[in-house]
C-alpha positions in Angstrom: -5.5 194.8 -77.8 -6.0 194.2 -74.1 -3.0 194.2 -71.7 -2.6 190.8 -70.3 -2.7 190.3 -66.7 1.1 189.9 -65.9 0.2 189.2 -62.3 -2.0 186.0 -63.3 -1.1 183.4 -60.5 -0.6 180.4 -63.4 2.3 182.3 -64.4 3.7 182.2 -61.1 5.8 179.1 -59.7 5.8 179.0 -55.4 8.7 180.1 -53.6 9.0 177.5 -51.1 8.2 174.5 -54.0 11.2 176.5 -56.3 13.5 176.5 -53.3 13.2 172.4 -53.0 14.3 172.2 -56.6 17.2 174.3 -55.7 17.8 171.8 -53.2 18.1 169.5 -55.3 20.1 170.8 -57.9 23.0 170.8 -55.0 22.0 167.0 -54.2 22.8 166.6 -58.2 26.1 167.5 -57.3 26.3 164.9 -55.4 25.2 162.8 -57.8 28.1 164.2 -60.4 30.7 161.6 -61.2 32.6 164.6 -62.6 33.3 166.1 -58.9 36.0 164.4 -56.8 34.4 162.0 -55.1 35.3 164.0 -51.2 33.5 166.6 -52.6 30.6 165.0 -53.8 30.2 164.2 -50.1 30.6 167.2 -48.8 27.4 168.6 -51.4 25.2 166.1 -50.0 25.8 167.1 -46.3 25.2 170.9 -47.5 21.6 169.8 -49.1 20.9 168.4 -45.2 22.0 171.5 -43.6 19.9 173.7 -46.1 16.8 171.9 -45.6 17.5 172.2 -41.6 17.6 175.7 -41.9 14.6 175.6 -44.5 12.5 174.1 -41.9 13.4 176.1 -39.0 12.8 179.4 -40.7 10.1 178.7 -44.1 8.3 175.5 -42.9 7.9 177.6 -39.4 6.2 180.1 -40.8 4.0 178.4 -43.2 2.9 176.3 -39.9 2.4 179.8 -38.1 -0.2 180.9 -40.7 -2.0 177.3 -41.0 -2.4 177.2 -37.0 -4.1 180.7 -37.5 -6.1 180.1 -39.9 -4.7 182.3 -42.9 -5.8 181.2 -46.2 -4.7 183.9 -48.7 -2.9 182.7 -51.5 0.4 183.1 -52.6 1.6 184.8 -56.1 1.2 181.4 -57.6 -2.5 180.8 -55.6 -1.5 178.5 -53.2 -2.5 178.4 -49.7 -0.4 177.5 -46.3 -2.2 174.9 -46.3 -1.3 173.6 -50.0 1.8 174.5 -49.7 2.7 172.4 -46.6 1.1 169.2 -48.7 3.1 169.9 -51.7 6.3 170.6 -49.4 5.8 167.2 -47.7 5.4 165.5 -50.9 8.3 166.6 -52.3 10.7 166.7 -49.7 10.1 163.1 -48.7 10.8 162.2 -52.3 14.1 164.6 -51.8 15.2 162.8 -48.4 14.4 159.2 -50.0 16.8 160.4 -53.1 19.7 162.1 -50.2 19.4 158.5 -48.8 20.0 156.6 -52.1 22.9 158.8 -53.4 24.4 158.0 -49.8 23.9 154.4 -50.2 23.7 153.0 -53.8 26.9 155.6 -54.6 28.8 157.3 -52.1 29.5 155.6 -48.8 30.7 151.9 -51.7 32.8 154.4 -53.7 34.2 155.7 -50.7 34.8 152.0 -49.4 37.0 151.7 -52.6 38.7 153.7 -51.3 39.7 152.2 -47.8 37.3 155.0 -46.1 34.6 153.6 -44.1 32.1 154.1 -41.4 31.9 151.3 -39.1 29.3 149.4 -36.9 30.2 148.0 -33.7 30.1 144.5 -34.8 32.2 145.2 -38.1 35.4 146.8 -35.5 38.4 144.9 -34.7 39.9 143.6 -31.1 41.5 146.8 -30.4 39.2 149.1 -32.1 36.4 148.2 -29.8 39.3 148.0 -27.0 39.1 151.9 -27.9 35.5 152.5 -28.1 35.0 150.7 -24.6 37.7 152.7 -23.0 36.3 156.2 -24.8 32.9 155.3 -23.9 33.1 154.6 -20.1 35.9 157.0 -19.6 34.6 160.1 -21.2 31.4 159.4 -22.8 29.3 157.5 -19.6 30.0 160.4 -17.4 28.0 162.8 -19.4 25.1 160.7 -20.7 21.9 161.5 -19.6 19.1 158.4 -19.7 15.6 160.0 -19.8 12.5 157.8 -18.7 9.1 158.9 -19.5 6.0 157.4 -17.2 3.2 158.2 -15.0 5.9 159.9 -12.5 7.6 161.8 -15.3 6.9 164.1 -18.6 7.7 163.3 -22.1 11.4 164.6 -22.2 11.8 168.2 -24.1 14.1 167.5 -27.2 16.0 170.8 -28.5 16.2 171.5 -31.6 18.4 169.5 -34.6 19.5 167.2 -31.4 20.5 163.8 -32.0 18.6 161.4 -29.6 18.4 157.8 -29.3 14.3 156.2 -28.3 14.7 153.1 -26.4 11.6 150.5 -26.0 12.7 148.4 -23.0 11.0 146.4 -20.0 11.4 147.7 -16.7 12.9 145.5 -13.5 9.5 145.7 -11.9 8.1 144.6 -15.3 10.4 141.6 -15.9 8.9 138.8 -13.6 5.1 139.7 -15.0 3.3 137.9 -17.4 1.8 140.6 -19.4 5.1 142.6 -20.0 4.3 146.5 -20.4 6.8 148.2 -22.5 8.1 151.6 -21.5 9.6 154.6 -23.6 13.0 156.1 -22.2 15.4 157.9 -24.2 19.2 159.3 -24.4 20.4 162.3 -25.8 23.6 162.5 -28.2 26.0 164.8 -26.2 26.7 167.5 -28.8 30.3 168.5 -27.0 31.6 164.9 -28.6 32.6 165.1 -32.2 29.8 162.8 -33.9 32.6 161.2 -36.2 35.2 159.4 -34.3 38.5 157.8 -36.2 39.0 154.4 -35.2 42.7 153.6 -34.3 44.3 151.7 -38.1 46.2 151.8 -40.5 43.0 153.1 -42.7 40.3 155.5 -42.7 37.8 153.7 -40.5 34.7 155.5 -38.5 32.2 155.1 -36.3 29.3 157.4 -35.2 29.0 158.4 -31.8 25.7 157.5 -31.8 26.6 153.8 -32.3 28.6 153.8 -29.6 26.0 154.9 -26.9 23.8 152.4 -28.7 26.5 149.4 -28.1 26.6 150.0 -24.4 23.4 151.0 -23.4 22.3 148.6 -21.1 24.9 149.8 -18.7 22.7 152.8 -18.5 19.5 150.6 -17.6 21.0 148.0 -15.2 18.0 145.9 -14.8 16.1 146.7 -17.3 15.5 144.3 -20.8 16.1 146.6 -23.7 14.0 145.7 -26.6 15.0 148.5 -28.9 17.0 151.4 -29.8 16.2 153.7 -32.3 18.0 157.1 -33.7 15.6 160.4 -34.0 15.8 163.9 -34.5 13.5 166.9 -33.9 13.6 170.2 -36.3 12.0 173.0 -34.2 10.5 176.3 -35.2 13.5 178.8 -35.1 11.6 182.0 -36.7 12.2 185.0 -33.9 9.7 186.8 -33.5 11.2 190.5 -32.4 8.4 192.8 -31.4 10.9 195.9 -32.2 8.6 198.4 -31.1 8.1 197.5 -27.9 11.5 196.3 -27.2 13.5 199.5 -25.5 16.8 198.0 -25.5 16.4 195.8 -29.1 19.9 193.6 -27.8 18.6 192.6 -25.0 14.7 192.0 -27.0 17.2 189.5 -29.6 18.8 187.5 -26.4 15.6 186.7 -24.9 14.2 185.9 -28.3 17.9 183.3 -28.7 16.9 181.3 -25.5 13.2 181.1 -26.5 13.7 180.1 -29.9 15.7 176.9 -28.8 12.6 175.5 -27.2 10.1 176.0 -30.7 7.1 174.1 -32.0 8.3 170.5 -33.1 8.1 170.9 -36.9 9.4 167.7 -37.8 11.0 164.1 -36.7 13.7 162.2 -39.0 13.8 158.5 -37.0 15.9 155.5 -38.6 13.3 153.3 -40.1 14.0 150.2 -38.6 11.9 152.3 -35.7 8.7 150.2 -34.2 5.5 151.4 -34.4 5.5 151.8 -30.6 8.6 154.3 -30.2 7.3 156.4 -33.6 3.6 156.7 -32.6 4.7 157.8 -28.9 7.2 160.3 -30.6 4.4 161.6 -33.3 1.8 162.0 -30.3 4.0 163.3 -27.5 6.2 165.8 -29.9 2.0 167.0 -31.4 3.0 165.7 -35.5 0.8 164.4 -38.2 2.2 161.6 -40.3 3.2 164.3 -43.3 5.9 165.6 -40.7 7.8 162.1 -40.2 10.9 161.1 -42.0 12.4 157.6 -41.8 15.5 157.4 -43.2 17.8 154.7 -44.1 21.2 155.4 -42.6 22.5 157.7 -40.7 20.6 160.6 -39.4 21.2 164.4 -40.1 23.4 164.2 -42.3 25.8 167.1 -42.0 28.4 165.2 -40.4 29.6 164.0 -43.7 31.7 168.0 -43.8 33.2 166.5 -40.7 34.3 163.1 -41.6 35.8 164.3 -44.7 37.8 166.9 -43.3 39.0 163.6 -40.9 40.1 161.6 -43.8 43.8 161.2 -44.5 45.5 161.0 -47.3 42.8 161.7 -50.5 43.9 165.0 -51.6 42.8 163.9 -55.1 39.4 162.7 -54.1 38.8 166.9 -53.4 39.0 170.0 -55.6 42.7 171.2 -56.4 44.1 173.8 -53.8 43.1 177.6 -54.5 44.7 180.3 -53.5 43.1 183.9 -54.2 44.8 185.9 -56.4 45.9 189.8 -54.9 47.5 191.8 -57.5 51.0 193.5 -56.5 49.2 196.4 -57.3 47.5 196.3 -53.9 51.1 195.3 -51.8 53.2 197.6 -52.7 50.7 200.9 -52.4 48.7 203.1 -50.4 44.9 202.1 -50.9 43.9 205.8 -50.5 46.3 206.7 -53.0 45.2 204.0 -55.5 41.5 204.7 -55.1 42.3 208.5 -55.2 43.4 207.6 -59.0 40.5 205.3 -60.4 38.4 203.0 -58.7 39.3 199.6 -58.2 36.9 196.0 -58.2 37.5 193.2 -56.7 36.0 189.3 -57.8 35.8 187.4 -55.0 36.4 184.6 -54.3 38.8 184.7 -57.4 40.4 187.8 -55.7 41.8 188.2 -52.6 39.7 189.5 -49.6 42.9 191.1 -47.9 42.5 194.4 -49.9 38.8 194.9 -48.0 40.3 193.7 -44.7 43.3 196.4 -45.3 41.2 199.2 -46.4 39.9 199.0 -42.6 43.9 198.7 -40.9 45.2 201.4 -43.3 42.0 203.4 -42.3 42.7 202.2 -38.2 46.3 203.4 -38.9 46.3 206.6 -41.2 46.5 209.7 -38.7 45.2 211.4 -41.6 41.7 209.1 -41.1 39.0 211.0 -38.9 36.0 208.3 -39.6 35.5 205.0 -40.4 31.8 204.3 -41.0 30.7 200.5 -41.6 27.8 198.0 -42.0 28.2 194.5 -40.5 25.7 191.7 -41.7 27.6 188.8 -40.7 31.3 188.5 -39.8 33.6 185.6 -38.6 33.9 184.4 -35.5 37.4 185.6 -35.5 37.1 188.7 -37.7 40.4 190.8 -38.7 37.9 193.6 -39.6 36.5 194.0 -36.0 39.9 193.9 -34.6 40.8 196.9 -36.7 37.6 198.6 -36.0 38.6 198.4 -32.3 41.8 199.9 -33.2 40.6 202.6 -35.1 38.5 203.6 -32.2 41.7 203.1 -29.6 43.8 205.1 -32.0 40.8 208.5 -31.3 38.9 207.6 -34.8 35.6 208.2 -35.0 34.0 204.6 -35.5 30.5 203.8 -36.4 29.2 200.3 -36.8 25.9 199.1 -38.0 25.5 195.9 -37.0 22.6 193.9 -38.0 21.8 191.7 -35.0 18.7 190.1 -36.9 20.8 188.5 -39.2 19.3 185.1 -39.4 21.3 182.3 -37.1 24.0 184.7 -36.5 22.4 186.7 -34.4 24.7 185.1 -30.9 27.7 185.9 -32.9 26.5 189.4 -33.7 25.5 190.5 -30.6 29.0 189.6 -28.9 30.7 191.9 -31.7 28.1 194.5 -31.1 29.5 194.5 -27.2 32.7 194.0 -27.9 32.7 197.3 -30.5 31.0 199.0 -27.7 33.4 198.2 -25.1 36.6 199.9 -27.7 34.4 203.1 -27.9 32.4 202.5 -31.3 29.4 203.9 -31.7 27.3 200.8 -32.3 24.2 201.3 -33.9 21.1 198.4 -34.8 19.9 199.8 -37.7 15.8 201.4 -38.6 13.1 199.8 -36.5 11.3 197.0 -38.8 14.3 196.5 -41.3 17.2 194.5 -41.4 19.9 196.3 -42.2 21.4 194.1 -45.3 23.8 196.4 -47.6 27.4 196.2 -47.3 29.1 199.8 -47.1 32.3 200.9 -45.7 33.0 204.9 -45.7 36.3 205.9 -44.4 36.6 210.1 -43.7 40.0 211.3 -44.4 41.0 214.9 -44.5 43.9 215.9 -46.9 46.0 218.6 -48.2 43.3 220.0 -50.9 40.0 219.5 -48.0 37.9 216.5 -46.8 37.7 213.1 -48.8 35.4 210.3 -48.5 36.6 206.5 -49.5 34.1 203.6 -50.1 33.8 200.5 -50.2 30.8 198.5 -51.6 29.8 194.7 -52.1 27.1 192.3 -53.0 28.1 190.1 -50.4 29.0 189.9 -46.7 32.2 191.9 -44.3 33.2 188.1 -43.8 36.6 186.6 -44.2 35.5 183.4 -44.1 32.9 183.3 -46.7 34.8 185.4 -48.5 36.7 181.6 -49.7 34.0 180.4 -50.9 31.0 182.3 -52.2 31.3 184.7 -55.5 30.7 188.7 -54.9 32.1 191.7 -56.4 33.3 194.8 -54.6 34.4 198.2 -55.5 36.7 200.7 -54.0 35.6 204.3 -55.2 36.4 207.8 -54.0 33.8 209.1 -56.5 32.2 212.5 -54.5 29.1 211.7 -55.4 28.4 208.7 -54.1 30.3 210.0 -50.8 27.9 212.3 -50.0 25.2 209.7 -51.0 27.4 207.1 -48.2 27.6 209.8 -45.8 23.3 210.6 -46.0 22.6 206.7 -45.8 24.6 206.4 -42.5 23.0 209.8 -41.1 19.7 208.5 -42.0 20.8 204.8 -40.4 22.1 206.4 -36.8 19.6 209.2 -36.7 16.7 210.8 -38.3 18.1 212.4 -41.4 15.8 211.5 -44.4 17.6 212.5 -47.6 15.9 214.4 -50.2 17.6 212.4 -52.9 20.5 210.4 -53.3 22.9 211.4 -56.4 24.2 208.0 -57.7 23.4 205.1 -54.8 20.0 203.6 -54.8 18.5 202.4 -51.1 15.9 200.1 -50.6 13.1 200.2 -49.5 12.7 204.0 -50.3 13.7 203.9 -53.7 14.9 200.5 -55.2 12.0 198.7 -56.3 10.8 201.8 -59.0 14.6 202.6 -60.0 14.4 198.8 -61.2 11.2 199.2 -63.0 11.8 202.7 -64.7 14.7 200.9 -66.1 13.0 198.3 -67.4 10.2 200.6 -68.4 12.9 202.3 -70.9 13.9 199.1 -72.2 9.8 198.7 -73.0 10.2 202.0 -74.8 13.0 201.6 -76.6 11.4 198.2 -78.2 8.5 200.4 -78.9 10.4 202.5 -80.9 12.1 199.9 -83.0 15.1 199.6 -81.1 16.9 197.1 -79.1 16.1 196.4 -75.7 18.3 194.0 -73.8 18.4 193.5 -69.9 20.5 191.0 -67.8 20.3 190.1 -64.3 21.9 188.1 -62.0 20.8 187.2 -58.4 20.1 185.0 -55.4 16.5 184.4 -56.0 13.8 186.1 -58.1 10.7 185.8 -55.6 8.9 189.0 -55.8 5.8 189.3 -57.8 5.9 192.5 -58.6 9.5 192.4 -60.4 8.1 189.4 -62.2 5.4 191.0 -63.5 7.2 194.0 -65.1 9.9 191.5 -66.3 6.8 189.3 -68.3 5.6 193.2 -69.3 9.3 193.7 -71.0 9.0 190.5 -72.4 5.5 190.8 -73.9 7.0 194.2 -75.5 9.9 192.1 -76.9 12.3 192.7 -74.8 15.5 190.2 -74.6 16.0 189.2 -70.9 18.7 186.8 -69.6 18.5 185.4 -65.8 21.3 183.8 -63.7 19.5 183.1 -60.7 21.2 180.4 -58.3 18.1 179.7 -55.8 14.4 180.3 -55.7 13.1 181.3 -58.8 9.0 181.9 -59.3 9.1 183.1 -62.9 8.1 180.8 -65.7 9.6 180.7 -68.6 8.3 179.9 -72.3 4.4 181.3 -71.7 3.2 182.5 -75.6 3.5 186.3 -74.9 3.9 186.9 -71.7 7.5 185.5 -71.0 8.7 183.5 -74.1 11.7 186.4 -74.4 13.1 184.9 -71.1 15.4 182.6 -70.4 16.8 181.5 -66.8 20.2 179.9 -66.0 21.3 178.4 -62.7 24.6 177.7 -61.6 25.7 175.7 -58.9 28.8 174.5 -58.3 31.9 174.5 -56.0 31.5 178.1 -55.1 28.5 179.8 -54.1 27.6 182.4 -56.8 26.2 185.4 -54.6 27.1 188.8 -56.3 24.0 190.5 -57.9 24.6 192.1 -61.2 21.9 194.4 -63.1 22.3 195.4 -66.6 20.3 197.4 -69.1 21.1 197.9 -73.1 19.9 201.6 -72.3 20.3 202.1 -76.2 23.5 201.7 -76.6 24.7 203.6 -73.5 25.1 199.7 -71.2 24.0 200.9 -67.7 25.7 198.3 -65.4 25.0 198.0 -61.3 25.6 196.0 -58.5 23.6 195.2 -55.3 23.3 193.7 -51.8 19.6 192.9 -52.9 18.0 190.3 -54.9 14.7 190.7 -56.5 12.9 189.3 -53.1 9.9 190.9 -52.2 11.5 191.1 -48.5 15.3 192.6 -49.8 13.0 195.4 -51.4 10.6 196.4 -49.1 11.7 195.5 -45.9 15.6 195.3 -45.7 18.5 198.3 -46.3 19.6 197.2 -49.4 22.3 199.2 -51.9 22.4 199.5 -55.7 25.4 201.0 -57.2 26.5 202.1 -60.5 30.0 200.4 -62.4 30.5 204.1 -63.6 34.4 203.6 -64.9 34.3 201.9 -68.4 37.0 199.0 -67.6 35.2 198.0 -64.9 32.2 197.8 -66.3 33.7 196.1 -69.4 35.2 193.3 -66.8 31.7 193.0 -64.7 30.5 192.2 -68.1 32.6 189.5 -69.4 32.3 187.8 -66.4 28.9 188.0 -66.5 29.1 186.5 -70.3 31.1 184.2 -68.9 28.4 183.0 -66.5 26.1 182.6 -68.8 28.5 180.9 -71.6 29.0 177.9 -68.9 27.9 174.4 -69.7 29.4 172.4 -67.0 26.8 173.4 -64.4 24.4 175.5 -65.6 21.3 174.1 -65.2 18.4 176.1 -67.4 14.8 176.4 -66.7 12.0 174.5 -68.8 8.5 175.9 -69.1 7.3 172.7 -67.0 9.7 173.9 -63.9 12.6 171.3 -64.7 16.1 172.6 -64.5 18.1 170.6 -67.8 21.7 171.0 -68.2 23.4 171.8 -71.2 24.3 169.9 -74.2 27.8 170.0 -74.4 28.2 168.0 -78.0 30.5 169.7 -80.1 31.0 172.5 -77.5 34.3 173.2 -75.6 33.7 172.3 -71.6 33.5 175.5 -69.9 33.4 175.5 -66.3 32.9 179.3 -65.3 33.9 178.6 -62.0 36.9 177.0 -63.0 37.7 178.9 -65.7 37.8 181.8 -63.1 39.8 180.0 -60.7 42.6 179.4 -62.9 42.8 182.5 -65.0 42.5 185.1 -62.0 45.9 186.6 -62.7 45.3 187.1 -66.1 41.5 188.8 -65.4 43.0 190.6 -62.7 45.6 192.3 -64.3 43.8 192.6 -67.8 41.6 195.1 -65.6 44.4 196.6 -63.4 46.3 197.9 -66.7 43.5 199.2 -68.5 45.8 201.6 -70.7 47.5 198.7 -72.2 45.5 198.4 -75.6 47.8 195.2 -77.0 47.4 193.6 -73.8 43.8 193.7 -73.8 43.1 192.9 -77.5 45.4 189.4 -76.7 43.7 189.0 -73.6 40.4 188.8 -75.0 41.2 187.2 -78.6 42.7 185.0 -75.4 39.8 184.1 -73.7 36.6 183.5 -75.6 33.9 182.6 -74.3 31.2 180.0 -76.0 28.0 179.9 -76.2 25.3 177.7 -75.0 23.3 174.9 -77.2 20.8 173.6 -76.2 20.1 171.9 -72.7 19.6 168.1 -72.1 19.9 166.1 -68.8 20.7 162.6 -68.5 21.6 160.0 -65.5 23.5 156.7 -65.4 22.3 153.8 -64.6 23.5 154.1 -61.1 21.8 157.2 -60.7 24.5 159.3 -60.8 25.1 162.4 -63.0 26.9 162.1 -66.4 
């Protein structure tokens, strides 16, 4: 029987298409009458700033390769070209739907609730007593009014700026017959806050950009204003580091910062009360086609919505309960080298505390008995604990060795700050291998002891960042295991110089060696099916792009091997193809946190090989980033990193799973128990903490887990209200 050909492109869905319906599985969230209403608002200002960033970075490069003429075709067949169409399509549809959530649903709930956002002529007396004081006290002095004529250019826009078009008449025009209109225009200041709180008793906004909009005439004395009109330009933000010819790669990223900011004009948002005067001189002088405009019907850019909620008073209950992560006592009361000297430890973040990670660094700063500390930085706070320590370590004669990845998209200012700042205490600061970001999250801490030299580590799926740390899932482990030391200490040798390992004994780097480690696994799972045994593999990730991976998992799947998915973002696998992929099945979740650990399991006949990673299955996280795999080799552990993962994929709250047409359906929840994983996790992470911390406590663990089932999934279904919000 012939092989099929697994890497057929019909079997393939396209990234950038799959990353719009991630998009709007967030904006369903939106839609969820089930999330406090706060929160809801908060989802749909997150789907703005993703598709910001979506432009900037995907759309830009898609443009790049249409301008040059590049017309090879995707995994799934598509070209630049017909992938730009099927983007516009699509997103348009997206930003109409954005607009409709905001005004059929959210901003009339929130006026139930006293919490509105004003126009000039709904304020009161002394509310516009306020705005004319704030406006010609602060706000006039800093406005800038931008004409465009014979005598001057079209005005350069930066990037995600808010900017009001004005169609007036000038002086010289008024007396005249024949009238000639003339296009000027006035930047939003972004130093203002956009939302400002309007002096009452109640919640009450208004935009700044409403504001500048009721008084503009005082910046065109003379003039007969015909229009004003709100716009916004997205930019091509994509650097472009040539890193071998750079011969100082910080200063290379700092030019590359001030160049970005003046990018191609990708695309225009404009209120769509807009003439067709001030949109067709927008379209020609910023070089769009019609498939790059957006009119919009409210308020533009959207993201402000983060900042009025966090204005609002007195709605606690319109916003998820307080959480506050859980840190065992365990961790208080003891020395974290003597702890991880006895087993290793794992942490389940954001559940977990981050303070154990941050005090793994101070002890390791302190410790006279430290002689290293050896770390990776992706991207960290702007006020990180870890860096001060780091300084410290190298004040207090450590040595200190930072990897920090200044191409680390949009953080890129804020890294190369830290990188001088490290320098400036007397770490060695290195930027990582020439052509690869630098992307997995290792800590190494030398210590020498009574019985010889000792290596501690520790090792994550996500990011050295305090900050994200509240909010987006990963898992961490602390391990003193000698192995994977001396596997730590030959990754940072080959990072800061030109050591190239002959093997590494338990850690697995990417791009030497990730990709085939993945597919020899799943080629035993093939085998085993082969000979009449089980074969079982379950993954969860970011996003599932890379062709390759996809077409060894519809290979396993062909041979009959049972594959479950949690994949949060972009996935371009299908699901349900008659032999090829019909074995698969593909869950989503997307709720209050962002799920961002990566988990990798394998039946392995019995034996239940479990790892974690810094790298999804992305074609660019395997063969062009640092990425780190690493084993759960202690059984509790790898017992825990399983149940949560069972946990995961026993949710049917907001799960959404993939259809062999592309949908994403939620669950059926009749006659299931509601489980919310993230929930669940929130409020039990005591009792999962310390069911792991106390592994020898058989009766404890046998209640815990006749405690704690978990259900299974029925079948999926989706449904809206009438109002077109989620049931």
């Amino acid at each position: 029987m012939t092989e099929p050909n697994y890497s057929d492109p019909k079997y393939f869905w396209n990234r950038e298409l799959s990353w719009v319906d991630f998009n709007d599985r967030v904006l369903e969230e939106a839609r969820d009458r089930d999330n406090p209403l706060l929160e809801r608002v908060k989802f749909l200002g997150i789907t703005q700033s993703n598709l910001d960033e979506f432009f900037n970075v995907r759309v830009a490069s898609l443009k790049k390769m249409e301008s040059v003429g590049y017309e090879k075709p995707d995994a799934s067949g598509m070209t630049p070209k017909q992938q730009l169409e099927g983007l516009s399509e699509k997103i348009h549809l997206q930003t109409d739907k954005q607009y409709t959530t905001l005004n059929r649903s959210l901003l009339p709930k929130l006026a139930d609730y006293g919490i509105r956002i004003l126009k000039p002529d709904e304020l009161s007396t002394p509310q516009l007593a306020y705005i004319d004081d704030f406006f010609h006290n602060e706000l006039a002095p800093v406005l800038t009014p931008m004409a465009f004529d014979v005598s001057r250019p079209f005005p350069f826009f930066a990037n995600d700026s808010l900017n009001i078009a004005i169609q007036l008449i000038r002086p010289d025009e008024t007396k005249k017959k024949n009238k000639e209109k003339s296009f000027a225009a006035v930047p939003v200041p972004g130093m203002f806050p956009r939302v400002i709180k309007l002096p009452s008793a109640n919640n009450e906004f208004i935009l700044l950009e409403d504001i500048i909009k009721y008084f503009v005439n005082e910046l065109f004395i003379g003039s007969e204003i015909k229009e004003t009109a709100t716009f916004r330009v997205m930019r091509d933000m994509d650097m472009d580091v040539a890193e071998e010819d750079a011969s100082d790669l910080m200063k290379e990223i700092q030019r590359q910062l001030k160049k970005r900011e003046r990018g191609k004009a990708l695309k225009l948002d404009y209120e769509s009360s807009m003439s067709k005067y001030l949109r067709k001189t927008l379209i020609k002088h910023l070089h769009l086609t019609e498939a790059d405009v957006y009119a919009v019907k409210g308020p533009l850019d959207l993201t402000f919505l983060s900042k009025l909620v966090k204005q609002v008073t007195g709605h606690k209950d319109l916003l998820y309960p307080p959480f506050t992560p859980y840190e065992p006592e365990l961790f208080k009361d003891n020395n974290l080298f003597d702890l991880i000297s006895q087993r290793d430890l794992f942490l389940n973040l954001p559940y977990d505390s981050f303070d154990p990670v941050v005090d793994f660094v101070r002890e390791g700063a302190e410790d006279p008995q430290v002689l290293a500390i050896k770390m990776t930085l992706y991207r960290v706070s702007s006020q990180s604990p870890i860096i001060t320590y780091l300084k410290k370590a190298a004040d207090n004669g450590k040595q200190v060795t930072v990897l920090v990845e200044l191409k680390a998209r949009f953080d890129e200012k804020n890294n190369v700050h830290w990188a001088q700042e490290l320098e400036k205490a007397g770490c060695h600061v290195i930027y990582g291998l020439v052509g690869l970001k630098t992307h997995c999250k290792l800590t190494l801490i030398v210590r020498r002891e009574e019985d010889g030299i000792k290596r501690y580590m520790h090792m994550s799926t996500g990011n050295y960042n305090d900050k994200t740390a509240k909010g987006y899932t990963d898992m961490g482990l602390f391990t003193a295991n000698v192995e994977m030391g001396i596997d730590a200490s030959n990754i940072f040798n080959m990072l800061s110089g030109f050591s190239e390992p002959p093997y590494f004994h338990k850690l697995v780097i990417a791009p030497i060696a990730l990709r085939q480690f993945i597919y020899d696994k799943i080629d035993a799972e093939i085998q085993n099916v082969k000979d009449g045994k089980r074969g079982f593999i379950q993954m969860k990730m970011n996003s599932l792009s890379d062709a390759g991976m996809i077409s060894k998992l519809y290979e396993a799947s062909h041979a009959g091997v049972e594959i479950h998915l949690l994949v949060r973002g972009i996935c371009n696998l299908k699901v349900g193809i008659p032999g090829i992929s019909d074995t698969i099945t593909v869950h989503s979740i997307v709720g209050r946190f962002l799920e961002h650990s990566r988990i990798y399991y394998f039946w392995a006949d019995g034996e239940e090989e479990t790892y974690l990673s810094s790298a999804d299955l992305m074609t660019r996280n395997i063969s062009r980033r640092v990425e780190l795999l690493f084993p759960i080799l202690q059984p509790d552990i790898q017992h825990q990193v399983m149940r949560l993962y069972t946990l995961l994929w026993s949710d049917n709250v907001k799960t959404r799973v993939l259809q062999p047409d592309g949908s994403w359906d939620r669950v059926d929840r009749r006659g299931l128990v509601k489980l919310d994983a993230q929930e669940y996790q929130a409020d039990h992470a005591k009792e999962i903490a310390d069911y792991l911390i106390t592994p020898t406590d058989e009766t404890a663990k046998t209640t815990f887990e006749n405690e704690h089932r978990f259900i299974p999934l029925m079948k999926p279904d989706d449904s809206l209200d009438e109002s077109g919000d989620q049931k």
